[in-house]
C-alpha positions in Angstrom: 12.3 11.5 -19.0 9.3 14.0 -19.3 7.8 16.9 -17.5 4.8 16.8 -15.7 2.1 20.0 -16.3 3.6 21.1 -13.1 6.8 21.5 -14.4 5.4 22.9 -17.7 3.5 25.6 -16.5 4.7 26.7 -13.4 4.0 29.7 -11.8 6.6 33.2 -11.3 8.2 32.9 -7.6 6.7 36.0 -6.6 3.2 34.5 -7.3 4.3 31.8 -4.6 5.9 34.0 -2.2 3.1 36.4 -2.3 0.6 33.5 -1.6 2.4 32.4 1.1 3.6 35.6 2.7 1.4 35.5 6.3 0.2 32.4 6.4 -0.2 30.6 9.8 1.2 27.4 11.0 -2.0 26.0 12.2 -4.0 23.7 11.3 -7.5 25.5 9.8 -10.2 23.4 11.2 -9.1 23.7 14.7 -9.1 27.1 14.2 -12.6 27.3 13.2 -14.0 25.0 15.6 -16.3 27.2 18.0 -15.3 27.5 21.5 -18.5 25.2 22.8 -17.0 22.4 21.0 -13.6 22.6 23.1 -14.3 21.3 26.7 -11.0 21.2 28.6 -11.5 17.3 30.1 -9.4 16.3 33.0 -6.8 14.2 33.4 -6.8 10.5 34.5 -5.9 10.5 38.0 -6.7 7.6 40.6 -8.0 4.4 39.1 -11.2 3.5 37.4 -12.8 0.2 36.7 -15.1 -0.1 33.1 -16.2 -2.3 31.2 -14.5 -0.9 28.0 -11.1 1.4 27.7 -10.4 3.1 24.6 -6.8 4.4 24.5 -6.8 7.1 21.6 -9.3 10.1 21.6 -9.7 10.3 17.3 -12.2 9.2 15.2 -11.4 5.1 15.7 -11.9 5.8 19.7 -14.4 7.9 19.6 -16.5 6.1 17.5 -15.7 2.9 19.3 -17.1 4.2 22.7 -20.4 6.2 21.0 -20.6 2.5 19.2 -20.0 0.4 22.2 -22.9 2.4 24.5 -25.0 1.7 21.7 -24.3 -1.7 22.4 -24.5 -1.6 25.8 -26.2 1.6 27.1 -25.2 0.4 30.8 -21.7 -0.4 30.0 -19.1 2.0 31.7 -16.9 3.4 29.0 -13.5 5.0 29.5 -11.6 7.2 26.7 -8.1 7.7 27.2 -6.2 10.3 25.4 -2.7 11.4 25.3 -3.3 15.2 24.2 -6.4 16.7 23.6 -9.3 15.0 21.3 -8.8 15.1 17.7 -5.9 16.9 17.8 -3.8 14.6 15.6 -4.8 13.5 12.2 -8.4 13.3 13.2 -8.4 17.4 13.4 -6.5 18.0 10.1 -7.4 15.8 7.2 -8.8 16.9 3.8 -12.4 16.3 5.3 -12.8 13.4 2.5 -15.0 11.0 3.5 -14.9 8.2 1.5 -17.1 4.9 0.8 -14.2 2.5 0.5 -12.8 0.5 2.9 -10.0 -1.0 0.2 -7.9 2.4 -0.5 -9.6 2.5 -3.9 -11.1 -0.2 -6.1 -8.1 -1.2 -7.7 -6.0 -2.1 -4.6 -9.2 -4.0 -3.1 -9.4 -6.2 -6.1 -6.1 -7.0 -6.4 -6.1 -8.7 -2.9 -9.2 -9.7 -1.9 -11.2 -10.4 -5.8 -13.9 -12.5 -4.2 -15.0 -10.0 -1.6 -14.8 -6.6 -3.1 -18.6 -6.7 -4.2 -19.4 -7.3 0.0 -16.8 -4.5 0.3 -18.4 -1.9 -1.4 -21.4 -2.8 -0.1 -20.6 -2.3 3.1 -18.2 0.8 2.9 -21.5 2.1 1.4 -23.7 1.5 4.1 -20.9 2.8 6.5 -20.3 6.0 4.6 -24.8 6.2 4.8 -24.5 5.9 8.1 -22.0 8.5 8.7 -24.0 10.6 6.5 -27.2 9.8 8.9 -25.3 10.7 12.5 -26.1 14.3 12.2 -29.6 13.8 11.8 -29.2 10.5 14.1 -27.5 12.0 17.1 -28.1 16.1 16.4 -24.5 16.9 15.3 -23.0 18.9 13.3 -20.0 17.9 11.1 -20.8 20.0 8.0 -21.4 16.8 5.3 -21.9 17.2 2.3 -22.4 14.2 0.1 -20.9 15.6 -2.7 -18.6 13.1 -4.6 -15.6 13.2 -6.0 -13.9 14.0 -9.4 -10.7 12.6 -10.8 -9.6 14.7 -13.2 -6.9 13.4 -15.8 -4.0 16.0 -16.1 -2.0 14.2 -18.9 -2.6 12.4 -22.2 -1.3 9.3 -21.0 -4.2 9.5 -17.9 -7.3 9.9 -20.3 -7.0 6.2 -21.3 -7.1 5.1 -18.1 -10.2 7.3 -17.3 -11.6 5.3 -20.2 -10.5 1.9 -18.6 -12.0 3.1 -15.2 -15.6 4.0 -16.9 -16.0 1.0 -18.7 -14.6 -1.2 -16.0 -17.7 0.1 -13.7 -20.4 -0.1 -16.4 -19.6 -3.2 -16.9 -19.8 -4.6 -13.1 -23.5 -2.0 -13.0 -22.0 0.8 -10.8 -24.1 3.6 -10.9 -22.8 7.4 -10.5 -19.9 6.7 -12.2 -20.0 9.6 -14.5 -16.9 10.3 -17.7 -16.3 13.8 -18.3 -15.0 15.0 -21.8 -12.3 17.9 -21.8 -15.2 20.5 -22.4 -17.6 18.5 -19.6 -15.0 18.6 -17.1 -13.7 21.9 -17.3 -17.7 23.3 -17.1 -17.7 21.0 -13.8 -14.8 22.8 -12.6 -12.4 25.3 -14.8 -9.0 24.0 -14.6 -6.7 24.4 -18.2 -5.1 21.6 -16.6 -7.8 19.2 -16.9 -8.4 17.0 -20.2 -10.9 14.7 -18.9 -12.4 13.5 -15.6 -14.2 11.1 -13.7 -17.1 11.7 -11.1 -17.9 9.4 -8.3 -21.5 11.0 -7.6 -22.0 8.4 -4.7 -19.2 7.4 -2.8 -17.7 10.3 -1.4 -18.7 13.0 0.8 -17.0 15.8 2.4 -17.4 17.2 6.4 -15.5 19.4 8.8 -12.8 17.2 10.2 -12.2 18.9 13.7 -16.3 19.2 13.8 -16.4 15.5 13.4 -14.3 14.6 16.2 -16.1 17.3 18.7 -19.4 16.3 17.7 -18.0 12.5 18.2 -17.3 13.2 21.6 -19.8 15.6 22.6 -22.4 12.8 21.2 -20.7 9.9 23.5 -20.5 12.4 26.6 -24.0 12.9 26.8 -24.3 9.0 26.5 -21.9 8.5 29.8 -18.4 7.9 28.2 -15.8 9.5 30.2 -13.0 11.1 28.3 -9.8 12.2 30.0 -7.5 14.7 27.5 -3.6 14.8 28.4 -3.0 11.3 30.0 -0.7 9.4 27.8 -1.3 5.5 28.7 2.7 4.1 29.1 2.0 0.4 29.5 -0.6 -2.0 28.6 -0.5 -5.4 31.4 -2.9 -7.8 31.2 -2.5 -10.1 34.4 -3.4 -13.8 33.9 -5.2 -14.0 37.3 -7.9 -11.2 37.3 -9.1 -11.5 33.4 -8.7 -7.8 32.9 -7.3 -5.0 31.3 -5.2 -2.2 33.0 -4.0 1.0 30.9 -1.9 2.4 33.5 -0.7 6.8 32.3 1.4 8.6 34.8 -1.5 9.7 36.5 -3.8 7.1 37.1 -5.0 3.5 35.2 -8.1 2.5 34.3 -8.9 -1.9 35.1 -11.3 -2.9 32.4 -12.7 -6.2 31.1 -11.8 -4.9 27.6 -9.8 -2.8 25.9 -9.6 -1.2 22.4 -6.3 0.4 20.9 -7.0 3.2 18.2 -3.6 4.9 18.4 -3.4 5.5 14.9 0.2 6.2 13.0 1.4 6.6 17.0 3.8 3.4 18.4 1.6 0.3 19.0 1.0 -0.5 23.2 1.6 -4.2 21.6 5.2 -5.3 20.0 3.7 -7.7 17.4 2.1 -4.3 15.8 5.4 -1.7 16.3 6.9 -3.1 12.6 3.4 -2.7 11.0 2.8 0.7 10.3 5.0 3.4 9.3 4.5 7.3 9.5 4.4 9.4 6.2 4.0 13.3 6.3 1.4 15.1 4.4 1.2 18.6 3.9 -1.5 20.8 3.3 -2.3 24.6 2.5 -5.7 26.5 2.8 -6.5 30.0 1.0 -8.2 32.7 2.5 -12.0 32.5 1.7 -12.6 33.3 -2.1 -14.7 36.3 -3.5 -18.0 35.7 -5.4 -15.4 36.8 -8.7 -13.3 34.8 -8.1 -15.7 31.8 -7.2 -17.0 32.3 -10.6 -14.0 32.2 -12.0 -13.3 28.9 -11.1 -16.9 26.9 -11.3 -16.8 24.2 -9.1 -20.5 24.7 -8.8 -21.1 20.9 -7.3 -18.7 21.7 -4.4 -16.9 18.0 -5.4 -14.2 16.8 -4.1 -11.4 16.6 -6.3 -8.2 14.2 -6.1 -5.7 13.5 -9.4 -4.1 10.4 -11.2 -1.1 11.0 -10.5 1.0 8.5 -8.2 2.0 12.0 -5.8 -1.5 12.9 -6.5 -3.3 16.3 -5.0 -6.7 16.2 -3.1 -8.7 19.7 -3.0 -11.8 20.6 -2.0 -13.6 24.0 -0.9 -15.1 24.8 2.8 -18.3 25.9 3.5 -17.1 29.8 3.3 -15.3 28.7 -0.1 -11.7 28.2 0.7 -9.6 25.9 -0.8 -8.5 23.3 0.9 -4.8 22.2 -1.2 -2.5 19.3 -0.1 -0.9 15.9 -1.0 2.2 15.4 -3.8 4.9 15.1 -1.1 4.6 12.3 1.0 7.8 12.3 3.0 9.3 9.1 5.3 11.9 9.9 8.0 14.4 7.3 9.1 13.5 5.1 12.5 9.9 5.8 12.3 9.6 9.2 13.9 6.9 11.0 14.7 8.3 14.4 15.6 6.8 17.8 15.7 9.6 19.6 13.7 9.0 16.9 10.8 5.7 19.5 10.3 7.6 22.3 9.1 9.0 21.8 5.7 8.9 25.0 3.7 9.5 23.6 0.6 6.7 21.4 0.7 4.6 24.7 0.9 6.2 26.4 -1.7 6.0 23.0 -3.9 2.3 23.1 -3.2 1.6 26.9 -3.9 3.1 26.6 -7.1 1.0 23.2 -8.2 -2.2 25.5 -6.9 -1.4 28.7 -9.5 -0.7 25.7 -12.2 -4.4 24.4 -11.7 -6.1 27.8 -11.2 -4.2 30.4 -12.8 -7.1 32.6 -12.7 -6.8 32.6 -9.0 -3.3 35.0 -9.2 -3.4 36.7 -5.7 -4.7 34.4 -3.6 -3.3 34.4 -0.5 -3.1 31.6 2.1 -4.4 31.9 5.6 -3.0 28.5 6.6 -0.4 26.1 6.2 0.0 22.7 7.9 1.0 19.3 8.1 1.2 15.3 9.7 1.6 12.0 10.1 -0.3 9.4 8.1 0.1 5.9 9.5 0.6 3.9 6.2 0.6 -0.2 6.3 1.6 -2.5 3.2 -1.8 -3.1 1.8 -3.0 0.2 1.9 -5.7 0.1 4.1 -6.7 -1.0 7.9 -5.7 -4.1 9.4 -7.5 -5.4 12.3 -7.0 -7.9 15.3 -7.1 -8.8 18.9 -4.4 -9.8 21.4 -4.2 -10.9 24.8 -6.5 -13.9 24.6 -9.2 -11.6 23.4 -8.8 -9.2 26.0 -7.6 -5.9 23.3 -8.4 -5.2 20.1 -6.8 -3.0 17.7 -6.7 -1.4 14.0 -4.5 0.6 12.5 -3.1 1.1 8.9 -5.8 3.6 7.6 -3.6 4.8 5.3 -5.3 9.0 4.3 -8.4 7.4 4.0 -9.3 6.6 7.1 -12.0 9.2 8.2 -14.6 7.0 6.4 -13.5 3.7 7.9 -12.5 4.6 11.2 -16.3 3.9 11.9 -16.3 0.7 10.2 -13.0 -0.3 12.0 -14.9 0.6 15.2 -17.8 -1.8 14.3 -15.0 -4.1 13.8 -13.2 -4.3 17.0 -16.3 -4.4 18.7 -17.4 -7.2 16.9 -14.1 -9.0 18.0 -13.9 -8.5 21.4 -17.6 -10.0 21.2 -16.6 -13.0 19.4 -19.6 -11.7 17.2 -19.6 -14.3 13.7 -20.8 -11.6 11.1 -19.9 -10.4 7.2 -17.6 -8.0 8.6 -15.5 -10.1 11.0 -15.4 -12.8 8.2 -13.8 -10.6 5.7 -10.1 -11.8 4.8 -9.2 -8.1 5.1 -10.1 -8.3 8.9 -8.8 -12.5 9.4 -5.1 -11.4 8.0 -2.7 -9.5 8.7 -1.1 -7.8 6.2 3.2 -8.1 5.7 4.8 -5.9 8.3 7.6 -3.3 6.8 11.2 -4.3 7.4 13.5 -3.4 10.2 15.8 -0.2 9.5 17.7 0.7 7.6 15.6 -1.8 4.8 12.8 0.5 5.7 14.2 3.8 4.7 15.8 2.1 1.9 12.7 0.3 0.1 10.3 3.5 1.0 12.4 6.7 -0.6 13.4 4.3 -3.6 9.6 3.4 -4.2 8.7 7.1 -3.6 11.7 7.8 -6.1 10.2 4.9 -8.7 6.7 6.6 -8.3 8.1 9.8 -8.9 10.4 8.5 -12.4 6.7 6.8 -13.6 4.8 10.1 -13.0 7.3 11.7 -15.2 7.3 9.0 -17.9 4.0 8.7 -19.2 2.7 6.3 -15.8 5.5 3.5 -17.1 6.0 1.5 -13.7 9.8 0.0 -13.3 10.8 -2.9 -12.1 10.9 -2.4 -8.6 7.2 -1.1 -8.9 6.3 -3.8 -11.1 8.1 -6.8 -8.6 6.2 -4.3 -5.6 2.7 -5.1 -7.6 3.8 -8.9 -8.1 4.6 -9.2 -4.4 0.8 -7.6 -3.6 2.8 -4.5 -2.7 2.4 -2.3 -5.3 0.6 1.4 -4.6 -0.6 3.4 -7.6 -2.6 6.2 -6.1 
């Protein structure tokens, strides 16, 4: 079995622990998010009556209830959120906004062949129209439609850059751009880097606590009501009125309809509590960078940068050039938890600092302002799954999987579309008619997860050589290689 560049060149321990030394468990972007953007909204208390409830104040709610008064500008719409709004994943992404809808071209093909050229298409309209709302509504979200570059950091990954470049010329797609060792290291200076790919068009990159703010702000103005720290308990659905009640310990809201964006949090519904599970990420962010060391680096295109790797890195630089460093440990906890102290996992950090000095060596002294982490809600096909329940009455998504801040909008579309009975390309879509395989019971979960993470982690260190459970997982449409 081999080393990884990782393990090859890893930075001293006191380059770590001096990058570390200070920095703040809190999530960055909240942090930065200017006081005007931080209303303190009520509680639910009493009962209201809408038209529409949204139970989950993140980017699949909120965009469902800007969505739904665009609709229907007279429609009372109610937002119902356990904690404050985006305070969960929607606050503390990478900021990667991302065309596809499919997890990456490669898992969209693989399961739904015949509609991946209608799936691009429309994760590229949707990521357009994202890119349009600041201008559209007057927000301000920082975007930045930069792309993204995949940057091969072993010999055995320049072949499949190779693969990846002729695959696209060969279906038309434009901006897919191969980068040479000496290309890619102009682009951005990593001794790491032996080739690279860059997506010019179908990625961009925004402020991910500025999205959700704006998000609300936007459907505020428009009449939504919003009400922070009111976690909904029960979902009923009587059979005599034809309505929906989300009932907190405060109040309820009665509603004709009802949309469930609760994200990697337990389902309201039982047929969706097997469906998803939650995987932590971890993240670090360095103190802003000086114009030396900037230079030192490149990175002149501002992209958006993600490996090959199977525990693959995404980085990316703010606006007042930090760097923005996270992924490689994705870490499952038995029974499907979702616990604060699951956020705090030092050598996660540490694992992550050293990976950082390995990429940017020149960057020795860095320091870290910020270190954080979360939940991802992952399903078995990589990407959303959508549906309705209770004779039409809710609709829900979930499954997005890291790359949801992109298609959270597109899911919203999506539900709306459902609840409407609306025929269309989107609610057509295989991806949206079926549901994907739900994960086993535990302990099967636990099981099958940490020895695929384990099998992932054996093929990273032997040249990308998949084993047979990862080759039976990729038989079985189950397979994840990114």
């Amino acid at each position: 079995m081999g080393t990884t560049v990782f393990e090859r060149r890893r930075p001293s321990d006191s380059v770590v622990e001096h990058a570390l030394d200070g920095a703040r468990h809190a999530v960055f972007w909240r942090d930065d998010l200017p006081e005007g953007l931080k209303p303190d909204r009520p509680r639910l208390t009493g009962t209201r009556v809408a038209d529409l409830v949204v139970v989950g104040g993140g980017y699949t709610g909120l965009w469902t209830a800007l969505l739904a008064k665009e609709r229907h500008p007279d429609a009372h719409v109610v937002v119902v959120e356990a904690k404050r709004v985006g305070w969960a994943a929607s606050g503390r992404n990478g900021g990667f906004c991302e065309a596809s809808l499919t997890h990456g071209y490669d898992n969209g093909v693989s399961r739904w062949p015949r509609e991946m050229p209608l799936l691009e298409r429309l994760g590229l309209e949707n990521l357009d129209a994202i890119e349009a709302a600041e201008t559209r509504y007057g927000m301000d979200f920082q975007f930045e439609r930069t792309g993204q570059l995949a940057p091969a950091v072993e010999p055995h990954q320049v072949e499949w850059l190779h693969e990846w470049a002729a695959e696209a010329a060969s279906r038309g797609e434009e901006g897919v751009v191969f980068l040479d060792e000496a290309e890619v290291r102009a682009a951005v200076d990593s001794p790491t880097y032996l080739a690279g790919i860059w997506e010019q068009r179908t990625n961009g990159l925004l402020h991910p606590a500025r999205l959700a703010a704006e998000l609300a702000r936007v459907a505020e103005e428009r009449g939504v009501e919003i009400f922070e720290r009111s976690p909904v308990r029960r979902l009923e659905t009587p059979g005599s009125t034809g309505a929906v009640e989300v009932i907190t310990d405060g109040g309820r809201v009665d509603a004709a309809r009802a949309v469930l964006a609760t994200n990697v949090f337990p389902s309201l519904l039982k047929r969706n509590r097997l469906m998803t599970v939650p995987v932590y990420d971890y993240v670090l962010m360095t103190e802003p960078l000086t114009a030396e060391q900037r230079a030192s680096i490149g990175w002149r295109d501002r992209q958006g940068i993600g490996d090959l790797a199977n525990q693959f890195h995404y980085y990316r630089l703010t606006q007042d050039d930090r760097i923005l460093f996270g992924g490689y440990d994705a870490i499952y906890h038995y029974g499907r938890r979702v616990r604060e102290s699951y956020e705090r996992r030092p050598e996660s950090w540490r694992r992550l600092a050293s990976h950082f000095f390995t990429t940017f060596p020149q960057l020795e002294g860095v320091r870290f302002s910020h270190q954080w982490a979360g939940a991802i809600d992952t399903s078995t096909q990589f990407t959303a799954f959508f549906g309705t329940a209770r004779d039409h009455r809710v609709a829900y998504a979930a499954g997005f999987t890291g790359l949801g801040v992109g298609s959270t909008r597109f899911a919203a579309e999506v539900m709306l579309d459902l609840l409407e009975r609306r025929e269309n390309q989107r609610t057509s879509l295989e991806m949206v008619r079926k549901r994907p395989l739900p994960f086993p019971p535990e302990p099967a979960a636990a099981i099958g997860i940490n020895a695929t993470r384990w099998s992932l982690d054996r093929a990273d260190h032997n040249a990308g050589k998949r084993n047979l459970l990862l080759k039976t997982l990729d038989a079985l449409g189950l397979g994840f290689d990114s």
